[in-house]
SEDOGU-270447 format. One record per residue (C-alpha): residue in one letter; x, y, z; residue number from 1. Coordinates in nm, 2 decimals, decimal comma, always signed. Example, Ala and Ser with C-alpha at 12.3 -4.5 7.8 and 13.67 -1.06 7.14 Angstrom:
% SEDOGU-270447
r | xx | yy | zz | k
a | +1,23 | -0,45 | +0,78 | 1 .
s | +1,37 | -0,11 | +0,71 | 2 .
***
This chain:
% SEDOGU-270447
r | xx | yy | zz | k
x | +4,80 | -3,85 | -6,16 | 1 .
x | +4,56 | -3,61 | -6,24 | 2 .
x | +4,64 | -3,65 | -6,59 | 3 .
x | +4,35 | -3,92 | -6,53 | 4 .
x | +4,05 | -3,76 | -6,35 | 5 .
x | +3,85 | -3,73 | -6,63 | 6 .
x | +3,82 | -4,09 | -6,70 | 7 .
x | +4,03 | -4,30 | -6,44 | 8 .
x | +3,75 | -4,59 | -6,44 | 9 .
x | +3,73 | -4,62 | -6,83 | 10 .
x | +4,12 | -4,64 | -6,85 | 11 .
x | +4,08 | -4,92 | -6,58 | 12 .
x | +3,78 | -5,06 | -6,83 | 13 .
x | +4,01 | -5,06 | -7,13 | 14 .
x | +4,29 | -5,27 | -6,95 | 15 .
x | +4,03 | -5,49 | -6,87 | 16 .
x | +3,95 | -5,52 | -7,25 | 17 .
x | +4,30 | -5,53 | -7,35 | 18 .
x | +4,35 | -5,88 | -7,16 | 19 .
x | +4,53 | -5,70 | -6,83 | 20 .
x | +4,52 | -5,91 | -6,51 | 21 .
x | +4,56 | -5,63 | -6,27 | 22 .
x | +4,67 | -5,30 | -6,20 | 23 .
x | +4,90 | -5,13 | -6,03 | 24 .
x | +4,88 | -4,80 | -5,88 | 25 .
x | +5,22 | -4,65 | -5,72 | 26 .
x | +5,16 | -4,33 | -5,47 | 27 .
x | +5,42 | -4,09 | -5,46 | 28 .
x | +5,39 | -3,89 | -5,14 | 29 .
x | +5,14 | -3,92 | -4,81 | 30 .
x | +4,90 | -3,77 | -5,00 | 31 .
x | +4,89 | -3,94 | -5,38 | 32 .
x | +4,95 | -4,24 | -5,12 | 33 .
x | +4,59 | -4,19 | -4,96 | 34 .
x | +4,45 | -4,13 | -5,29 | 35 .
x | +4,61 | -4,45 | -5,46 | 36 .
x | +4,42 | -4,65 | -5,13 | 37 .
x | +4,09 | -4,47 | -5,18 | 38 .
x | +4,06 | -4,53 | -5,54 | 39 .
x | +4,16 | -4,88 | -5,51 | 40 .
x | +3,91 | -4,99 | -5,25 | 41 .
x | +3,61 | -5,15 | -5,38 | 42 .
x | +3,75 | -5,21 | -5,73 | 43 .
x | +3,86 | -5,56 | -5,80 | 44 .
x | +4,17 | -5,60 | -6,02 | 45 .
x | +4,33 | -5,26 | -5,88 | 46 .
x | +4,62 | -5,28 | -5,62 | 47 .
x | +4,80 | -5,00 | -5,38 | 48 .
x | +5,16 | -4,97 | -5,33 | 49 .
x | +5,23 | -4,66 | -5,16 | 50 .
x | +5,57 | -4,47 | -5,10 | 51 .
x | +5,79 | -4,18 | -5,11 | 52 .
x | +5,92 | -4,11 | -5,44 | 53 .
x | +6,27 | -3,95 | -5,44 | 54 .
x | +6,14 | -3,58 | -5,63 | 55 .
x | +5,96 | -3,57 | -5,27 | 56 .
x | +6,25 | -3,66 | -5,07 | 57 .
x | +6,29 | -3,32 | -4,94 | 58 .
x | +5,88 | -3,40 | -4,75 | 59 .
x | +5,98 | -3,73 | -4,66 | 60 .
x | +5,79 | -3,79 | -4,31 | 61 .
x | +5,88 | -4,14 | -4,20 | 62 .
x | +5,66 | -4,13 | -3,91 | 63 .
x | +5,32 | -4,03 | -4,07 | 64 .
x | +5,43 | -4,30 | -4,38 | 65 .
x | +5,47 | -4,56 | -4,11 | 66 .
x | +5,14 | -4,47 | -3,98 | 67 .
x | +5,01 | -4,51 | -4,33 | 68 .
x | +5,13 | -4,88 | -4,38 | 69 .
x | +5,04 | -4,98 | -4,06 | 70 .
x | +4,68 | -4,84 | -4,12 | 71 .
x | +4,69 | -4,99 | -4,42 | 72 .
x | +4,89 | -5,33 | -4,47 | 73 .
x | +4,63 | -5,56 | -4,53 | 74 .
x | +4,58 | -5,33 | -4,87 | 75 .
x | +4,89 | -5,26 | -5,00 | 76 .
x | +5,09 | -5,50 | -5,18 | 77 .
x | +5,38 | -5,37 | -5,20 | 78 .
x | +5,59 | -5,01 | -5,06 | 79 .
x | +5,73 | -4,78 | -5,34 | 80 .
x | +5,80 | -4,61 | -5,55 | 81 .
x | +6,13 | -4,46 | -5,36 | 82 .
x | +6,52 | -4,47 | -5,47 | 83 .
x | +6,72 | -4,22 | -5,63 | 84 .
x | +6,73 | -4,00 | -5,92 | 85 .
x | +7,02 | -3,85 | -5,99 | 86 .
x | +6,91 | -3,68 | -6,35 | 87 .
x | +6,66 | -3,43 | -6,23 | 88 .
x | +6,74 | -3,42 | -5,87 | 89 .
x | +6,45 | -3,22 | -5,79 | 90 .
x | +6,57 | -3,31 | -5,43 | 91 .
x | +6,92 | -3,34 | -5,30 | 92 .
x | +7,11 | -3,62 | -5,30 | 93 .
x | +7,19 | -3,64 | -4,95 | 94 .
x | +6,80 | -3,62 | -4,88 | 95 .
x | +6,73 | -3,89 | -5,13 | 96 .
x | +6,97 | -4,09 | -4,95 | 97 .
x | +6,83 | -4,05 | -4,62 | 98 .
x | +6,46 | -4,13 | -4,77 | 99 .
x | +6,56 | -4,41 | -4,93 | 100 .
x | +6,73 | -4,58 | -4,63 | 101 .
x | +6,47 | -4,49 | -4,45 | 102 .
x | +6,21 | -4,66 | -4,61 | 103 .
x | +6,42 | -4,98 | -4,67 | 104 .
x | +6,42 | -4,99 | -4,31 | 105 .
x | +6,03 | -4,95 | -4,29 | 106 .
x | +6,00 | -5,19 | -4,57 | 107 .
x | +6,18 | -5,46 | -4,39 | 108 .
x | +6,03 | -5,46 | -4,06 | 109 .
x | +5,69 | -5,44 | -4,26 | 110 .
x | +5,76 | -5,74 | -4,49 | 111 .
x | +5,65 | -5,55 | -4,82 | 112 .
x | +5,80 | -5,60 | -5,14 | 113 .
x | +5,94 | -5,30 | -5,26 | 114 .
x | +5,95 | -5,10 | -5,59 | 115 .
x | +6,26 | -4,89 | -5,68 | 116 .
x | +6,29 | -4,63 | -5,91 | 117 .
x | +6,68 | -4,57 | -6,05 | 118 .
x | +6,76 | -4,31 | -6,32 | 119 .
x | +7,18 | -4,20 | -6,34 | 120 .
x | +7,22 | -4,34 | -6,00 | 121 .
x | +7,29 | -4,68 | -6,04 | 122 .
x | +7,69 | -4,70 | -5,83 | 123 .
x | +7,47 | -4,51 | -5,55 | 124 .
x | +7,21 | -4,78 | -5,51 | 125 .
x | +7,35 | -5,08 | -5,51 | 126 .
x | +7,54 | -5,01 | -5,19 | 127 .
x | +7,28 | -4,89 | -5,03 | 128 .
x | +7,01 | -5,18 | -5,10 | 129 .
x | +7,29 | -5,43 | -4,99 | 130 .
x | +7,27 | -5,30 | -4,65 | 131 .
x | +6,96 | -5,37 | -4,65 | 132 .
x | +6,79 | -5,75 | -4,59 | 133 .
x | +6,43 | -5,71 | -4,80 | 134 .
x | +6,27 | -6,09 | -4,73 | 135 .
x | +6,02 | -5,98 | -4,98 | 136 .
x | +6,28 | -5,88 | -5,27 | 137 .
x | +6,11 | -5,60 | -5,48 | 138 .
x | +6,14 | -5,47 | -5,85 | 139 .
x | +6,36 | -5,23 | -6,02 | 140 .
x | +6,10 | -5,04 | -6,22 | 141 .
x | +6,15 | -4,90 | -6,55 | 142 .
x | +6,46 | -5,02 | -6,57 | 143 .
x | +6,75 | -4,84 | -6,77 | 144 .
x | +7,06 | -4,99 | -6,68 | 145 .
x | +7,34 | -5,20 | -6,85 | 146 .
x | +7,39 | -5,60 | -6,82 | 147 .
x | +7,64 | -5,51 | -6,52 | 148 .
x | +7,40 | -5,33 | -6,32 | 149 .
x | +7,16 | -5,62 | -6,42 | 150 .
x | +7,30 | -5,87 | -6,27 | 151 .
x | +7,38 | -5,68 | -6,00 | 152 .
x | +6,99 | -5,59 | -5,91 | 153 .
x | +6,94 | -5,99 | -5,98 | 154 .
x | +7,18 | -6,09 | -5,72 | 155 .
x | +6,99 | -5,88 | -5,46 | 156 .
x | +6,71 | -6,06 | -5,52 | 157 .
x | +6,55 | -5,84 | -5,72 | 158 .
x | +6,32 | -5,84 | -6,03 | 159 .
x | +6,35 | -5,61 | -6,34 | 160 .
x | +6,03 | -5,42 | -6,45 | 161 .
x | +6,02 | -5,25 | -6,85 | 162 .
x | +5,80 | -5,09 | -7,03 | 163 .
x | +5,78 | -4,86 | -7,35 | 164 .
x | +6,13 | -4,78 | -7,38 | 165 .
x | +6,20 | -5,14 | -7,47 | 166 .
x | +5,97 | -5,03 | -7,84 | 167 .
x | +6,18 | -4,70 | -7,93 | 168 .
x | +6,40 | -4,77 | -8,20 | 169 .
x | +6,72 | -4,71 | -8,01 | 170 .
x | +6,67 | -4,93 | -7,74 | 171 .
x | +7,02 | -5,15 | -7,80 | 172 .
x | +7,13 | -5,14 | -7,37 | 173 .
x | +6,73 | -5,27 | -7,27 | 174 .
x | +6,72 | -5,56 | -7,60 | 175 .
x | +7,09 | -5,66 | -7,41 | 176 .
x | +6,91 | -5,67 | -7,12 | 177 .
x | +6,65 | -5,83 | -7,18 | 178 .
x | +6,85 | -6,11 | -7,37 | 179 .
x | +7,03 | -6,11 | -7,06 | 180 .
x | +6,79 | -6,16 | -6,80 | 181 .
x | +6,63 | -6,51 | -6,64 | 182 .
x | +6,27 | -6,45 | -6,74 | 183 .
x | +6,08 | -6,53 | -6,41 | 184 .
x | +6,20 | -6,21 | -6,28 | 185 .
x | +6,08 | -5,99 | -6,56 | 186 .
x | +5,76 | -5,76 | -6,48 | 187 .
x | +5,58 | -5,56 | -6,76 | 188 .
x | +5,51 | -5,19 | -6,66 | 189 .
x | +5,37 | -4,85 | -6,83 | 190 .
x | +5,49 | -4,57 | -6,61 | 191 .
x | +5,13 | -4,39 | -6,68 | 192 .
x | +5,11 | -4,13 | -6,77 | 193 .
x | +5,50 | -4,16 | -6,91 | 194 .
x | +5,67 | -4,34 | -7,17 | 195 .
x | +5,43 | -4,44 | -7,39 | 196 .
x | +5,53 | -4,70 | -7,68 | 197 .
x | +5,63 | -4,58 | -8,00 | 198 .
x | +5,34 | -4,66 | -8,18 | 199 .
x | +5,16 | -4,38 | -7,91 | 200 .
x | +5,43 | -4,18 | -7,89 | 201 .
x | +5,30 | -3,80 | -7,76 | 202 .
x | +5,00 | -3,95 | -7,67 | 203 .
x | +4,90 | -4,04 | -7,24 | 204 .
x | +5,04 | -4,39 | -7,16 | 205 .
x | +4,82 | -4,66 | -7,04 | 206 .
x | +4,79 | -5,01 | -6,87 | 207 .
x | +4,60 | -5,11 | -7,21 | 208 .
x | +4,94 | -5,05 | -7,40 | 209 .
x | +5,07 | -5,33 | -7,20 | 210 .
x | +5,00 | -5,61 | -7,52 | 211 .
x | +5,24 | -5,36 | -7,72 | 212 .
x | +5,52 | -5,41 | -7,49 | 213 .
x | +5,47 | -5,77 | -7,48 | 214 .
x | +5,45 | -5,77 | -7,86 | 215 .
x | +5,80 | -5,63 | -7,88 | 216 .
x | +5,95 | -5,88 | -7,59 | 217 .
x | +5,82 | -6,15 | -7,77 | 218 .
x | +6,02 | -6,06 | -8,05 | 219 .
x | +6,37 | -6,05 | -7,84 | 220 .
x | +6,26 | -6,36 | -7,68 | 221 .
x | +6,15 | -6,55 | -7,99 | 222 .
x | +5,84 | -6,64 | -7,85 | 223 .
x | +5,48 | -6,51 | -7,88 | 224 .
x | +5,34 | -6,22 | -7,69 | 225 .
x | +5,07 | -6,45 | -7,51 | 226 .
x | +5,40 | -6,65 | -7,32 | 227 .
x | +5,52 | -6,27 | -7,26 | 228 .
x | +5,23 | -6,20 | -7,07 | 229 .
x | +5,15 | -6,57 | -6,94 | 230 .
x | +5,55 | -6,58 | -6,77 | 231 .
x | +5,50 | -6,20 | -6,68 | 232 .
x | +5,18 | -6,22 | -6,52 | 233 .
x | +5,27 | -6,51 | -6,32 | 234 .
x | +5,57 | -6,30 | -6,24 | 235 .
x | +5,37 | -6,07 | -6,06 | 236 .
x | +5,14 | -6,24 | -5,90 | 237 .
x | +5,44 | -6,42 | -5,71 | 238 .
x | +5,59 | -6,10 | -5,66 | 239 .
x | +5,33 | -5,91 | -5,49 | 240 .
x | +5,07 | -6,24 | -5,36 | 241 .
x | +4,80 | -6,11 | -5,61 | 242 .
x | +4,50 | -6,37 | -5,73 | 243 .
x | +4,57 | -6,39 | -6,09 | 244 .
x | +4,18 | -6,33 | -6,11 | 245 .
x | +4,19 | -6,03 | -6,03 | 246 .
x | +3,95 | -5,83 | -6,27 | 247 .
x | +3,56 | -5,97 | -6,24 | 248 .
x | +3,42 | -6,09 | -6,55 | 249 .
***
């Protein structure tokens, strides 16, 4: 995002600081997916995953993406963000749909984990990502669905990801949720530049806002934030085969 060329290495710096283990940087398109690659090359603690999201379904080109994975695998850790988003649908439905099984396929035969974005499209997804055998499972980022479609992502073999949203004071379905799910298959997430926690609310999210979001899931969990971020951390690192030392001291 470009919201970040001013100072993309000190935001890295300050996760550092805050007691982040890694970083992960999601492309959106063939090219925010070659400038998530370049940026992460050389810096220890920051990891690609590259993708389509479904705004850009409408440029999806499966063969130069293919190309890019397969230039790239030994890099990426994971392929994403891509899915469906049915509350802007700044591209159509129908091509979402396409893109998305699309890149399931790709996903498949590469043996990536995958990271799926879902906003108002939750009855569309699920059918879709049944027909589809992922031996690496995935995440459902920034999740906003109810128990139901919980358990529903969980029996895919999924993981949940959540971020900010679970600090804004009406946050009721997430705190069920979050009651509600197993917690090895919880990941914390930002969303930079969106969705910042309440207490930096109007301000640019960052990864150093992760410890606020632990904070609050320690408080549904009735435990302490460092057991958030111990459980979450090794969460990840299972998820997507990262060295939990990732960040040089």
């Amino acid at each position: 995002m470009d919201s970040y060329d001013s100072d993309r290495d000190a935001v890295v710096a300050r996760a550092h600081e805050a007691g982040v283990k890694a970083v992960i940087d999601v492309g959106l398109d063939i090219e925010t997916n070659r400038a998530v690659l370049d940026y992460a090359r050389g810096r220890r603690g920051v990891f690609p995953v590259i993708g389509f999201h479904p705004h850009e379904a409408q440029r999806f080109d499966a063969v130069a993406f293919e190309q890019q994975i397969k230039d790239n695998s030994d890099d990426i850790v994971a392929l994403g963000e891509f899915g469906l988003d049915y509350f802007k649908e700044y591209s159509p439905k129908h091509l979402q749909k396409t893109a998305l099984e699309a890149s399931l396929d790709i996903a498949a035969r590469a043996n990536k984990p995958v990271v799926l974005h879902c906003r108002e499209a939750e009855r569309a997804i699920i059918p879709i990502l049944r027909a589809f055998d992922l031996p690496r499972g995935g995440v459902m980022h920034c999740f906003s669905g109810d128990v139901d479609f919980l358990r529903q992502t969980l029996d895919l073999g999924l993981h949940i990801s959540v971020g900010g949203p679970s600090t804004y004071p009406k946050a009721e379905k997430l705190e069920r949720v979050l009651k509600a799910v197993p917690r090895d298959r919880v990941l914390l997430e930002t969303d930079c530049p969106y969705l910042s926690p309440q207490k930096f609310r109007g301000k640019r999210n960052e990864p150093a806002y992760i410890p606020v979001i632990a904070e609050r899931i320690a408080e549904i969990w009735q435990t302490t934030a460092d057991d958030v971020g111990n459980i979450t951390t090794g969460n990840a690192a299972s998820l997507f085969d990262l060295d939990i030392n990732l960040f040089a001291e």
